[in-house]
PyMOL CGO cylinders between C-alpha atoms (Angstrom):
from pymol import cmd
from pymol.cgo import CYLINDER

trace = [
    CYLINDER, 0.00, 0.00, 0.00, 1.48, 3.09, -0.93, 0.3, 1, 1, 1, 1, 1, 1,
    CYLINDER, 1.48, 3.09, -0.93, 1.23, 6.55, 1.15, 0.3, 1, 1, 1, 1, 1, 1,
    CYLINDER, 1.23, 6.55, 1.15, 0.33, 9.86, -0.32, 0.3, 1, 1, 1, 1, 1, 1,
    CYLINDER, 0.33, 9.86, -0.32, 2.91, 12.91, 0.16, 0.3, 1, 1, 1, 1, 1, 1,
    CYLINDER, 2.91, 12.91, 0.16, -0.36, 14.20, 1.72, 0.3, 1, 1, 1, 1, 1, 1,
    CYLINDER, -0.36, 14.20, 1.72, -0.74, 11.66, 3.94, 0.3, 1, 1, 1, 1, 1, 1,
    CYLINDER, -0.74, 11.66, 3.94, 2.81, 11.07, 4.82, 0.3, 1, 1, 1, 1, 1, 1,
    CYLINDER, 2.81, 11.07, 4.82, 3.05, 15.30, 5.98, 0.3, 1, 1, 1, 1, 1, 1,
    CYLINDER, 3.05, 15.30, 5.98, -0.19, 14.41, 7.86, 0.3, 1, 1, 1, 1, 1, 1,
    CYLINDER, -0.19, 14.41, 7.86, 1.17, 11.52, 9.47, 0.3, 1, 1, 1, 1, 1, 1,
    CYLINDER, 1.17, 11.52, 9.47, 4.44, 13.48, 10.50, 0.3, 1, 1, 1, 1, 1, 1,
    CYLINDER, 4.44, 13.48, 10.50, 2.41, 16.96, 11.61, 0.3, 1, 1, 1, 1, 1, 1,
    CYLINDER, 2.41, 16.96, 11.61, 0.32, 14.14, 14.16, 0.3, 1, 1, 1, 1, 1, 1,
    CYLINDER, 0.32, 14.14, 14.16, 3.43, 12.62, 14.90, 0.3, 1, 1, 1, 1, 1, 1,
    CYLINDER, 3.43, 12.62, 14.90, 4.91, 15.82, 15.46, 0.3, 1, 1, 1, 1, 1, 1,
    CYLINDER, 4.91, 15.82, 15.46, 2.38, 17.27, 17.44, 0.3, 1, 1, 1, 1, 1, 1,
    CYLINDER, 2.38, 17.27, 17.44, 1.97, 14.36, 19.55, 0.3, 1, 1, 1, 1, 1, 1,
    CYLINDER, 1.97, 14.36, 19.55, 5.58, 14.64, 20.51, 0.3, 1, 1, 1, 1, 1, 1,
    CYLINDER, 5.58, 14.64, 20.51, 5.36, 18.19, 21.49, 0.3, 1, 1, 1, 1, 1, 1,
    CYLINDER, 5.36, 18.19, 21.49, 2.28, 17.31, 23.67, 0.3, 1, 1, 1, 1, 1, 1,
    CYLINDER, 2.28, 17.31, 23.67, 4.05, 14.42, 24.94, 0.3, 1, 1, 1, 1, 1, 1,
    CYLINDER, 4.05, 14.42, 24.94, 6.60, 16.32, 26.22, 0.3, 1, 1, 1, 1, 1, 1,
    CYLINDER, 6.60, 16.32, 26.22, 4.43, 19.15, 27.58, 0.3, 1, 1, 1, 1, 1, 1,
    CYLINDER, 4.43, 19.15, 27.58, 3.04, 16.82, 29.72, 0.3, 1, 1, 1, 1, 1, 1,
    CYLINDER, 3.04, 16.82, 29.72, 6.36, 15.91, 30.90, 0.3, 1, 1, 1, 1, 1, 1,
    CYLINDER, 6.36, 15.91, 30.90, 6.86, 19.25, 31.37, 0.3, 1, 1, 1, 1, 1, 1,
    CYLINDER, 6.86, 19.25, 31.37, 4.12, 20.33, 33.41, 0.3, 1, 1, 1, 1, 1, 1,
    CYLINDER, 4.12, 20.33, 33.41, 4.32, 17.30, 35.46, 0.3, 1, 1, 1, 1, 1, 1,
    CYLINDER, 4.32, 17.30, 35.46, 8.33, 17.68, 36.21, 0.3, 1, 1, 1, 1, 1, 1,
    CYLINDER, 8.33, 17.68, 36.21, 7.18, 21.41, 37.31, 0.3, 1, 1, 1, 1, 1, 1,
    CYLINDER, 7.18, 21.41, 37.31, 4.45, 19.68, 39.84, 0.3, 1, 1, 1, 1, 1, 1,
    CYLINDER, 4.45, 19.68, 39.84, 6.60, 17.31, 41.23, 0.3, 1, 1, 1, 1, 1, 1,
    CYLINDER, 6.60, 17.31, 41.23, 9.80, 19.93, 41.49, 0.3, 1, 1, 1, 1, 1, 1,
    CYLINDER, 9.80, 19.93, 41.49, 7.18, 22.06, 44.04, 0.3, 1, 1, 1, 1, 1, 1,
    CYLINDER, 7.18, 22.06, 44.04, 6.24, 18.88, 45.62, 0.3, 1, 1, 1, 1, 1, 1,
    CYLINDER, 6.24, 18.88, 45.62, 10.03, 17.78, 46.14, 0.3, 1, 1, 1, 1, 1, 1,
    CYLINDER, 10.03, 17.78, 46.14, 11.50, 17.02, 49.42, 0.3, 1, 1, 1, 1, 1, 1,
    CYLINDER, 11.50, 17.02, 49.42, 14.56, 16.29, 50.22, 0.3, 1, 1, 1, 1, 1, 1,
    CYLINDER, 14.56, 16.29, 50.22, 17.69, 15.59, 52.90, 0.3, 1, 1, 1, 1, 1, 1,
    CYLINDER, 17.69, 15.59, 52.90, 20.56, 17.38, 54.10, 0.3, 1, 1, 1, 1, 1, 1,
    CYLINDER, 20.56, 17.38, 54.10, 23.04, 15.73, 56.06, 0.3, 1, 1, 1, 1, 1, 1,
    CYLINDER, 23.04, 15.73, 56.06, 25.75, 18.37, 58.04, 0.3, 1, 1, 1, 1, 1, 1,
    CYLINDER, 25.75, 18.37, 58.04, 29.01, 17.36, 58.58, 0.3, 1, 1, 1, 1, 1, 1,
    CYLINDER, 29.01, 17.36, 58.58, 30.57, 19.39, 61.33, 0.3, 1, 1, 1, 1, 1, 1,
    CYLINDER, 30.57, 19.39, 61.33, 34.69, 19.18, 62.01, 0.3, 1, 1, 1, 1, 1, 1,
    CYLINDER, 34.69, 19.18, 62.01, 37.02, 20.88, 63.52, 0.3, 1, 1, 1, 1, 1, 1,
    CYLINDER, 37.02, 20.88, 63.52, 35.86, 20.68, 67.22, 0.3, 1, 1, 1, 1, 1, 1,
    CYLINDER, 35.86, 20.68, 67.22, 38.63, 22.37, 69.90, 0.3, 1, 1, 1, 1, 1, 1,
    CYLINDER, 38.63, 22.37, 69.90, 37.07, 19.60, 72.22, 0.3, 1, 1, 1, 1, 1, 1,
    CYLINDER, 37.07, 19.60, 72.22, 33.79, 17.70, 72.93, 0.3, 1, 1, 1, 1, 1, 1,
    CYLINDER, 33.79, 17.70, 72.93, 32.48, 19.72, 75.81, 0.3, 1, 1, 1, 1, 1, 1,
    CYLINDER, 32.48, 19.72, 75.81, 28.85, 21.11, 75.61, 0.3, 1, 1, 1, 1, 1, 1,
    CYLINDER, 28.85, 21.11, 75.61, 26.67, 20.78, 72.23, 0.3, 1, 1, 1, 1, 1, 1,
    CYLINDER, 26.67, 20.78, 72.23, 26.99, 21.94, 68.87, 0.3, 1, 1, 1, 1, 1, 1,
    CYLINDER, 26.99, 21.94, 68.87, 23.73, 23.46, 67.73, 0.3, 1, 1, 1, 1, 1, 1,
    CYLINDER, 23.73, 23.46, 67.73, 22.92, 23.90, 64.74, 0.3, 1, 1, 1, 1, 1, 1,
    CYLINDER, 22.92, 23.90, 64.74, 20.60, 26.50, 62.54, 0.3, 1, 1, 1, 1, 1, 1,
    CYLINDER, 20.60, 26.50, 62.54, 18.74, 25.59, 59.26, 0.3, 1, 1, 1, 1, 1, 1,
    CYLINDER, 18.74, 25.59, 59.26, 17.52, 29.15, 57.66, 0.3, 1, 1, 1, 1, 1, 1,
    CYLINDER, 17.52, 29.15, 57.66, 15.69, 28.89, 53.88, 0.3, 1, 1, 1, 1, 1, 1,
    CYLINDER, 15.69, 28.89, 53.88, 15.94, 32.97, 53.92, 0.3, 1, 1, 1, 1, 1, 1,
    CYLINDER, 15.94, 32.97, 53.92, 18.38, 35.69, 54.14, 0.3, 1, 1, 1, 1, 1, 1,
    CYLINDER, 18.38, 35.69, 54.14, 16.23, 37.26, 56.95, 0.3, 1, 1, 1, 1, 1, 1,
    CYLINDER, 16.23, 37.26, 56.95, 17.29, 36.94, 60.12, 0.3, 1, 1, 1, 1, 1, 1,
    CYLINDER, 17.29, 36.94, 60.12, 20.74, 34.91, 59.17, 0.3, 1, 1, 1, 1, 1, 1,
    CYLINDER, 20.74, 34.91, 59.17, 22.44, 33.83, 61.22, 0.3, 1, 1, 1, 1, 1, 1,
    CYLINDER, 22.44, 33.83, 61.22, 21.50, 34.70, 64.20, 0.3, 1, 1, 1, 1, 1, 1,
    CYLINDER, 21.50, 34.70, 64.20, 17.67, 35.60, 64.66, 0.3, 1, 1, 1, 1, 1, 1,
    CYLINDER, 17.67, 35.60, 64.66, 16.27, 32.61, 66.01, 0.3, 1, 1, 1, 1, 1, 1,
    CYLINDER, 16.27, 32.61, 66.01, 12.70, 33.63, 65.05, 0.3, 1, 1, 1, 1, 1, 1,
    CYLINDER, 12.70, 33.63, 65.05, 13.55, 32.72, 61.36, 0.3, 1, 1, 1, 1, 1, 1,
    CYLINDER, 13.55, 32.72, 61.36, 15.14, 29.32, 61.69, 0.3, 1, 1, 1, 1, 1, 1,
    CYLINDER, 15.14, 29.32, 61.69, 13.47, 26.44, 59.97, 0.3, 1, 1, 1, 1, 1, 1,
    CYLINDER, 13.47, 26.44, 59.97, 14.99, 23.96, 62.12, 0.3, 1, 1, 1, 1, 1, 1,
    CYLINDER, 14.99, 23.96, 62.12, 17.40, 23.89, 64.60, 0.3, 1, 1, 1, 1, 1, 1,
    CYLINDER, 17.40, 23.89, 64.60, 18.87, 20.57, 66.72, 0.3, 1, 1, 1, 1, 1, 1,
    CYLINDER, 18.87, 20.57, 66.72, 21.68, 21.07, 69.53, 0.3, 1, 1, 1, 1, 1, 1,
    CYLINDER, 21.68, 21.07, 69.53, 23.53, 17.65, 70.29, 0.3, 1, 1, 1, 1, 1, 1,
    CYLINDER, 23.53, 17.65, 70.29, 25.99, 16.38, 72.17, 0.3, 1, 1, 1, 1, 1, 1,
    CYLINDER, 25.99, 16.38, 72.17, 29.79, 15.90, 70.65, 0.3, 1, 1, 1, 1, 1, 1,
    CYLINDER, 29.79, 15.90, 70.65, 29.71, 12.09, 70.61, 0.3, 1, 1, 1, 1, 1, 1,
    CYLINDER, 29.71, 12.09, 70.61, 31.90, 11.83, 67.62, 0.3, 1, 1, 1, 1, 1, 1,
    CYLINDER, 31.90, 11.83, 67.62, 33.89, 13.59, 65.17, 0.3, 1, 1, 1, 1, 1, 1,
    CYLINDER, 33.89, 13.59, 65.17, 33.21, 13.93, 62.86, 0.3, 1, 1, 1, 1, 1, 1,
    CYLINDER, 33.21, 13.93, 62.86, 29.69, 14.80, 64.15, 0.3, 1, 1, 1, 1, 1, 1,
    CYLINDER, 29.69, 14.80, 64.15, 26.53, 14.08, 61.79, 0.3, 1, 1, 1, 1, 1, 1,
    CYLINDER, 26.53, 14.08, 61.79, 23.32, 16.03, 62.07, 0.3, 1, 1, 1, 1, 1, 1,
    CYLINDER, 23.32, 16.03, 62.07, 20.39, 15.40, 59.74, 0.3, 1, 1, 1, 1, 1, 1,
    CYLINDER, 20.39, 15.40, 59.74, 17.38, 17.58, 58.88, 0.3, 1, 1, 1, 1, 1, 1,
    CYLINDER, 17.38, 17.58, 58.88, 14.82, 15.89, 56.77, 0.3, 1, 1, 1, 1, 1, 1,
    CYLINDER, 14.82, 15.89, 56.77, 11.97, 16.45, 54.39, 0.3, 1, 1, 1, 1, 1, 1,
    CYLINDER, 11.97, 16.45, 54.39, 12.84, 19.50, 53.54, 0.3, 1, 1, 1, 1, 1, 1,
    CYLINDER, 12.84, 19.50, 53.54, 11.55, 21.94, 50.77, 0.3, 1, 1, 1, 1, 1, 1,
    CYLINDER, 11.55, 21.94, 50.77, 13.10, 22.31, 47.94, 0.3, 1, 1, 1, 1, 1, 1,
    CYLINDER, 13.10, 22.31, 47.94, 15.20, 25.14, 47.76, 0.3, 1, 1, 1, 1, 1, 1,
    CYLINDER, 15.20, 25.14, 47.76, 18.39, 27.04, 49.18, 0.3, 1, 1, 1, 1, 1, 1,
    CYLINDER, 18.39, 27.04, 49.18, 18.95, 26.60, 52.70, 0.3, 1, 1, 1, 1, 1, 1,
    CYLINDER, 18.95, 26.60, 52.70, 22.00, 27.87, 55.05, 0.3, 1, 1, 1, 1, 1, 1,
    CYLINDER, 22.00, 27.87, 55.05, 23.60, 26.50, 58.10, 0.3, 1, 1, 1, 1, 1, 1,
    CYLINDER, 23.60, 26.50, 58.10, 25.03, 28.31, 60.78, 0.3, 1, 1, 1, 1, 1, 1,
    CYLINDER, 25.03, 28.31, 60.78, 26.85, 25.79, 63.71, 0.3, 1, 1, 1, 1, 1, 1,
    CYLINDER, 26.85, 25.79, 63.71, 28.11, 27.11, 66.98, 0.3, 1, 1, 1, 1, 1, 1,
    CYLINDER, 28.11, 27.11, 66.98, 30.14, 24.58, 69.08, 0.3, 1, 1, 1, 1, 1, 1,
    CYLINDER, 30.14, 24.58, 69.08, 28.18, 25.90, 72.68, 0.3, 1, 1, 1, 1, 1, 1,
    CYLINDER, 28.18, 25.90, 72.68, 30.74, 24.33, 74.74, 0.3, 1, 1, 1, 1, 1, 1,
    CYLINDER, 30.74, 24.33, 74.74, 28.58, 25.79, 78.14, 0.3, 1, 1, 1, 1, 1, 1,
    CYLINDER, 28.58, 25.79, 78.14, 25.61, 24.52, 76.96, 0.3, 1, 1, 1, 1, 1, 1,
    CYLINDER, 25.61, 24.52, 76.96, 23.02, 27.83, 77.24, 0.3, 1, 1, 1, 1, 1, 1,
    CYLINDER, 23.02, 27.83, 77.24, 22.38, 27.87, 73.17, 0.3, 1, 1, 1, 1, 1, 1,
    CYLINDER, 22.38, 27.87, 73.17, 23.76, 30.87, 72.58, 0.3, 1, 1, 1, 1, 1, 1,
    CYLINDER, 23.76, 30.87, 72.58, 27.45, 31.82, 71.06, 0.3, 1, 1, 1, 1, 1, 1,
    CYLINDER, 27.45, 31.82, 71.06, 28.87, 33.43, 73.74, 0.3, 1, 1, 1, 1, 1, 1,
    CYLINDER, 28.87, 33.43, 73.74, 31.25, 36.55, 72.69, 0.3, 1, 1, 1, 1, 1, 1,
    CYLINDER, 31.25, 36.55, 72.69, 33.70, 38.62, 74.81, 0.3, 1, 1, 1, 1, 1, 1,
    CYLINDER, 33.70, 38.62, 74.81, 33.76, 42.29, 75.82, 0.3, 1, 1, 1, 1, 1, 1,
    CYLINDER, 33.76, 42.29, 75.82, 34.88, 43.58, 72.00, 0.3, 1, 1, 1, 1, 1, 1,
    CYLINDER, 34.88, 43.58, 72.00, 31.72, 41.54, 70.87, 0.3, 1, 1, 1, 1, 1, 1,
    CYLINDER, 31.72, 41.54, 70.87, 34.34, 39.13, 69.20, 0.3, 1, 1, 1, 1, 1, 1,
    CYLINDER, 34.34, 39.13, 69.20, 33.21, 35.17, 69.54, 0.3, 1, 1, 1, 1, 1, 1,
    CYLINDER, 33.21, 35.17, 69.54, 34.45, 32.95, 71.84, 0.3, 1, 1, 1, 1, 1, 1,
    CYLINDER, 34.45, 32.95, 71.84, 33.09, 29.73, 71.27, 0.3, 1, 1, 1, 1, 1, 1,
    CYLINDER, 33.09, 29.73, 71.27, 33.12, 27.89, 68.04, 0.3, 1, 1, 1, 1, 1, 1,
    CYLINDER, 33.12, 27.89, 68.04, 31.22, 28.62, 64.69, 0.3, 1, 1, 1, 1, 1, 1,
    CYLINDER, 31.22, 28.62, 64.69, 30.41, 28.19, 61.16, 0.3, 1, 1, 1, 1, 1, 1,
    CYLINDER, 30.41, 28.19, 61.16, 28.93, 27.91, 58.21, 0.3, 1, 1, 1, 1, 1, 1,
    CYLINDER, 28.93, 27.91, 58.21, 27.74, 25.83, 55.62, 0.3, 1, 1, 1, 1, 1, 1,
    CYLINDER, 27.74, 25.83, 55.62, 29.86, 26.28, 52.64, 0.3, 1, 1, 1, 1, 1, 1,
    CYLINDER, 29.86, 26.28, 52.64, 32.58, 27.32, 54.97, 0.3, 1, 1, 1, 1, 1, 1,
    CYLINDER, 32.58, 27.32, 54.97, 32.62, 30.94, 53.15, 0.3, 1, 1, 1, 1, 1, 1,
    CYLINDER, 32.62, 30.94, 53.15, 35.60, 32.89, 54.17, 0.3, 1, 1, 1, 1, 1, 1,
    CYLINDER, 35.60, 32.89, 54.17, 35.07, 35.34, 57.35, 0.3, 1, 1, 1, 1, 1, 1,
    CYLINDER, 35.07, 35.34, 57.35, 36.61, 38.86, 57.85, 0.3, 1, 1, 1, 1, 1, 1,
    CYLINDER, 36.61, 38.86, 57.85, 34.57, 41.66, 59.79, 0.3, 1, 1, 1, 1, 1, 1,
    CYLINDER, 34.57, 41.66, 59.79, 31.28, 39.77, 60.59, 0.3, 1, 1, 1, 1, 1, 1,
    CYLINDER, 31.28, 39.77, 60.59, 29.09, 37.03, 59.44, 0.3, 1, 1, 1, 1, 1, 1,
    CYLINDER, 29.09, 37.03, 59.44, 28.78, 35.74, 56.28, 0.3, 1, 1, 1, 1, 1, 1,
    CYLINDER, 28.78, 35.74, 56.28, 25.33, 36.69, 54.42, 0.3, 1, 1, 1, 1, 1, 1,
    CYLINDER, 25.33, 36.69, 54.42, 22.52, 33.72, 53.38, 0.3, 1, 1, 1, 1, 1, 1,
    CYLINDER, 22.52, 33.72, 53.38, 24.12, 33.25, 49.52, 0.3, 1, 1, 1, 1, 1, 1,
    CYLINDER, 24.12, 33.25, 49.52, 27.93, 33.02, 50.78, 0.3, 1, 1, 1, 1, 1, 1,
    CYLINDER, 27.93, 33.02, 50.78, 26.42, 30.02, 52.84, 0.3, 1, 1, 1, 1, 1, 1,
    CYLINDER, 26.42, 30.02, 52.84, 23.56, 28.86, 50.73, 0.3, 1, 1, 1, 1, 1, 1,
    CYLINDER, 23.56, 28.86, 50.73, 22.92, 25.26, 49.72, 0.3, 1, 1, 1, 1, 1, 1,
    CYLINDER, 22.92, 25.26, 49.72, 20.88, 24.22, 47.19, 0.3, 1, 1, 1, 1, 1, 1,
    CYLINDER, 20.88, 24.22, 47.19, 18.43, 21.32, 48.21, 0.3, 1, 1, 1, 1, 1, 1,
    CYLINDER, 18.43, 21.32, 48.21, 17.06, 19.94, 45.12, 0.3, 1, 1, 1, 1, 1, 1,
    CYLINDER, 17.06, 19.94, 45.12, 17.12, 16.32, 45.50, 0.3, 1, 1, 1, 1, 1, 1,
    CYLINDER, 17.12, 16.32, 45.50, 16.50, 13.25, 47.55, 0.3, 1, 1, 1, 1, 1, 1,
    CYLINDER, 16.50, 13.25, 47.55, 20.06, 14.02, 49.24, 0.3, 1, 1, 1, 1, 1, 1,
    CYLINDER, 20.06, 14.02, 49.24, 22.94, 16.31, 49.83, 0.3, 1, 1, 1, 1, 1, 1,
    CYLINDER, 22.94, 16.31, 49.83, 25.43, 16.65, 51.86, 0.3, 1, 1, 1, 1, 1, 1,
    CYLINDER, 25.43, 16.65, 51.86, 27.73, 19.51, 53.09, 0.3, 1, 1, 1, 1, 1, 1,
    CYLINDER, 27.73, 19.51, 53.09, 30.88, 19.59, 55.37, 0.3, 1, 1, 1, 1, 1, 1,
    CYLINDER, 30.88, 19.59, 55.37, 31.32, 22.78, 57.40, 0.3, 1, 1, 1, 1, 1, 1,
    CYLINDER, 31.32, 22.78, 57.40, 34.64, 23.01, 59.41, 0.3, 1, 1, 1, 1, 1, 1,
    CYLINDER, 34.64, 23.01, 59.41, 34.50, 25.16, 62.34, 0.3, 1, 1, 1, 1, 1, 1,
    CYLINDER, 34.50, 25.16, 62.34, 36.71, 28.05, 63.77, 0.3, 1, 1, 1, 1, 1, 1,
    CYLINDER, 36.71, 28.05, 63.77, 38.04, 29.58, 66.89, 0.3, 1, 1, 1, 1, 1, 1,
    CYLINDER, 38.04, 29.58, 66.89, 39.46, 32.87, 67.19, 0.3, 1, 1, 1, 1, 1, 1,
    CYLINDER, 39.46, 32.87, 67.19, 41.09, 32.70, 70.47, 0.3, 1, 1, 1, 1, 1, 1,
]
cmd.load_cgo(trace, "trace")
Protein backbone atom coordinates (compact mmCIF):
# COMPACT_ATOMS: atom_id res chain seq x y z
CA UNK A 1 0.00 0.00 0.00
CA UNK A 2 1.48 3.09 -0.93
CA UNK A 3 1.23 6.55 1.15
CA UNK A 4 0.33 9.86 -0.32
CA UNK A 5 2.91 12.91 0.16
CA UNK A 6 -0.36 14.20 1.72
CA UNK A 7 -0.74 11.66 3.94
CA UNK A 8 2.81 11.07 4.82
CA UNK A 9 3.05 15.30 5.98
CA UNK A 10 -0.19 14.41 7.86
CA UNK A 11 1.17 11.52 9.47
CA UNK A 12 4.44 13.48 10.50
CA UNK A 13 2.41 16.96 11.61
CA UNK A 14 0.32 14.14 14.16
CA UNK A 15 3.43 12.62 14.90
CA UNK A 16 4.91 15.82 15.46
CA UNK A 17 2.38 17.27 17.44
CA UNK A 18 1.97 14.36 19.55
CA UNK A 19 5.58 14.64 20.51
CA UNK A 20 5.36 18.19 21.49
CA UNK A 21 2.28 17.31 23.67
CA UNK A 22 4.05 14.42 24.94
CA UNK A 23 6.60 16.32 26.22
CA UNK A 24 4.43 19.15 27.58
CA UNK A 25 3.04 16.82 29.72
CA UNK A 26 6.36 15.91 30.90
CA UNK A 27 6.86 19.25 31.37
CA UNK A 28 4.12 20.33 33.41
CA UNK A 29 4.32 17.30 35.46
CA UNK A 30 8.33 17.68 36.21
CA UNK A 31 7.18 21.41 37.31
CA UNK A 32 4.45 19.68 39.84
CA UNK A 33 6.60 17.31 41.23
CA UNK A 34 9.80 19.93 41.49
CA UNK A 35 7.18 22.06 44.04
CA UNK A 36 6.24 18.88 45.62
CA UNK A 37 10.03 17.78 46.14
CA UNK A 38 11.50 17.02 49.42
CA UNK A 39 14.56 16.29 50.22
CA UNK A 40 17.69 15.59 52.90
CA UNK A 41 20.56 17.38 54.10
CA UNK A 42 23.04 15.73 56.06
CA UNK A 43 25.75 18.37 58.04
CA UNK A 44 29.01 17.36 58.58
CA UNK A 45 30.57 19.39 61.33
CA UNK A 46 34.69 19.18 62.01
CA UNK A 47 37.02 20.88 63.52
CA UNK A 48 35.86 20.68 67.22
CA UNK A 49 38.63 22.37 69.90
CA UNK A 50 37.07 19.60 72.22
CA UNK A 51 33.79 17.70 72.93
CA UNK A 52 32.48 19.72 75.81
CA UNK A 53 28.85 21.11 75.61
CA UNK A 54 26.67 20.78 72.23
CA UNK A 55 26.99 21.94 68.87
CA UNK A 56 23.73 23.46 67.73
CA UNK A 57 22.92 23.90 64.74
CA UNK A 58 20.60 26.50 62.54
CA UNK A 59 18.74 25.59 59.26
CA UNK A 60 17.52 29.15 57.66
CA UNK A 61 15.69 28.89 53.88
CA UNK A 62 15.94 32.97 53.92
CA UNK A 63 18.38 35.69 54.14
CA UNK A 64 16.23 37.26 56.95
CA UNK A 65 17.29 36.94 60.12
CA UNK A 66 20.74 34.91 59.17
CA UNK A 67 22.44 33.83 61.22
CA UNK A 68 21.50 34.70 64.20
CA UNK A 69 17.67 35.60 64.66
CA UNK A 70 16.27 32.61 66.01
CA UNK A 71 12.70 33.63 65.05
CA UNK A 72 13.55 32.72 61.36
CA UNK A 73 15.14 29.32 61.69
CA UNK A 74 13.47 26.44 59.97
CA UNK A 75 14.99 23.96 62.12
CA UNK A 76 17.40 23.89 64.60
CA UNK A 77 18.87 20.57 66.72
CA UNK A 78 21.68 21.07 69.53
CA UNK A 79 23.53 17.65 70.29
CA UNK A 80 25.99 16.38 72.17
CA UNK A 81 29.79 15.90 70.65
CA UNK A 82 29.71 12.09 70.61
CA UNK A 83 31.90 11.83 67.62
CA UNK A 84 33.89 13.59 65.17
CA UNK A 85 33.21 13.93 62.86
CA UNK A 86 29.69 14.80 64.15
CA UNK A 87 26.53 14.08 61.79
CA UNK A 88 23.32 16.03 62.07
CA UNK A 89 20.39 15.40 59.74
CA UNK A 90 17.38 17.58 58.88
CA UNK A 91 14.82 15.89 56.77
CA UNK A 92 11.97 16.45 54.39
CA UNK A 93 12.84 19.50 53.54
CA UNK A 94 11.55 21.94 50.77
CA UNK A 95 13.10 22.31 47.94
CA UNK A 96 15.20 25.14 47.76
CA UNK A 97 18.39 27.04 49.18
CA UNK A 98 18.95 26.60 52.70
CA UNK A 99 22.00 27.87 55.05
CA UNK A 100 23.60 26.50 58.10
CA UNK A 101 25.03 28.31 60.78
CA UNK A 102 26.85 25.79 63.71
CA UNK A 103 28.11 27.11 66.98
CA UNK A 104 30.14 24.58 69.08
CA UNK A 105 28.18 25.90 72.68
CA UNK A 106 30.74 24.33 74.74
CA UNK A 107 28.58 25.79 78.14
CA UNK A 108 25.61 24.52 76.96
CA UNK A 109 23.02 27.83 77.24
CA UNK A 110 22.38 27.87 73.17
CA UNK A 111 23.76 30.87 72.58
CA UNK A 112 27.45 31.82 71.06
CA UNK A 113 28.87 33.43 73.74
CA UNK A 114 31.25 36.55 72.69
CA UNK A 115 33.70 38.62 74.81
CA UNK A 116 33.76 42.29 75.82
CA UNK A 117 34.88 43.58 72.00
CA UNK A 118 31.72 41.54 70.87
CA UNK A 119 34.34 39.13 69.20
CA UNK A 120 33.21 35.17 69.54
CA UNK A 121 34.45 32.95 71.84
CA UNK A 122 33.09 29.73 71.27
CA UNK A 123 33.12 27.89 68.04
CA UNK A 124 31.22 28.62 64.69
CA UNK A 125 30.41 28.19 61.16
CA UNK A 126 28.93 27.91 58.21
CA UNK A 127 27.74 25.83 55.62
CA UNK A 128 29.86 26.28 52.64
CA UNK A 129 32.58 27.32 54.97
CA UNK A 130 32.62 30.94 53.15
CA UNK A 131 35.60 32.89 54.17
CA UNK A 132 35.07 35.34 57.35
CA UNK A 133 36.61 38.86 57.85
CA UNK A 134 34.57 41.66 59.79
CA UNK A 135 31.28 39.77 60.59
CA UNK A 136 29.09 37.03 59.44
CA UNK A 137 28.78 35.74 56.28
CA UNK A 138 25.33 36.69 54.42
CA UNK A 139 22.52 33.72 53.38
CA UNK A 140 24.12 33.25 49.52
CA UNK A 141 27.93 33.02 50.78
CA UNK A 142 26.42 30.02 52.84
CA UNK A 143 23.56 28.86 50.73
CA UNK A 144 22.92 25.26 49.72
CA UNK A 145 20.88 24.22 47.19
CA UNK A 146 18.43 21.32 48.21
CA UNK A 147 17.06 19.94 45.12
CA UNK A 148 17.12 16.32 45.50
CA UNK A 149 16.50 13.25 47.55
CA UNK A 150 20.06 14.02 49.24
CA UNK A 151 22.94 16.31 49.83
CA UNK A 152 25.43 16.65 51.86
CA UNK A 153 27.73 19.51 53.09
CA UNK A 154 30.88 19.59 55.37
CA UNK A 155 31.32 22.78 57.40
CA UNK A 156 34.64 23.01 59.41
CA UNK A 157 34.50 25.16 62.34
CA UNK A 158 36.71 28.05 63.77
CA UNK A 159 38.04 29.58 66.89
CA UNK A 160 39.46 32.87 67.19
CA UNK A 161 41.09 32.70 70.47
Amino acid sequence: MKIKFYQKSQILKTCLLLSFLGIAIDLSNGGVYANNLSGNLTVEINGFRNREGQACVSLFASSQGFPNNRKNVVQRQCNKITSVPLIVNFRNLKAGNYAVAIIHDTNGDGTLNRNDLGMPIEGYGFSRNPEIRTAAPKFNDAAVLIAGPNTSVQVQLKYLD
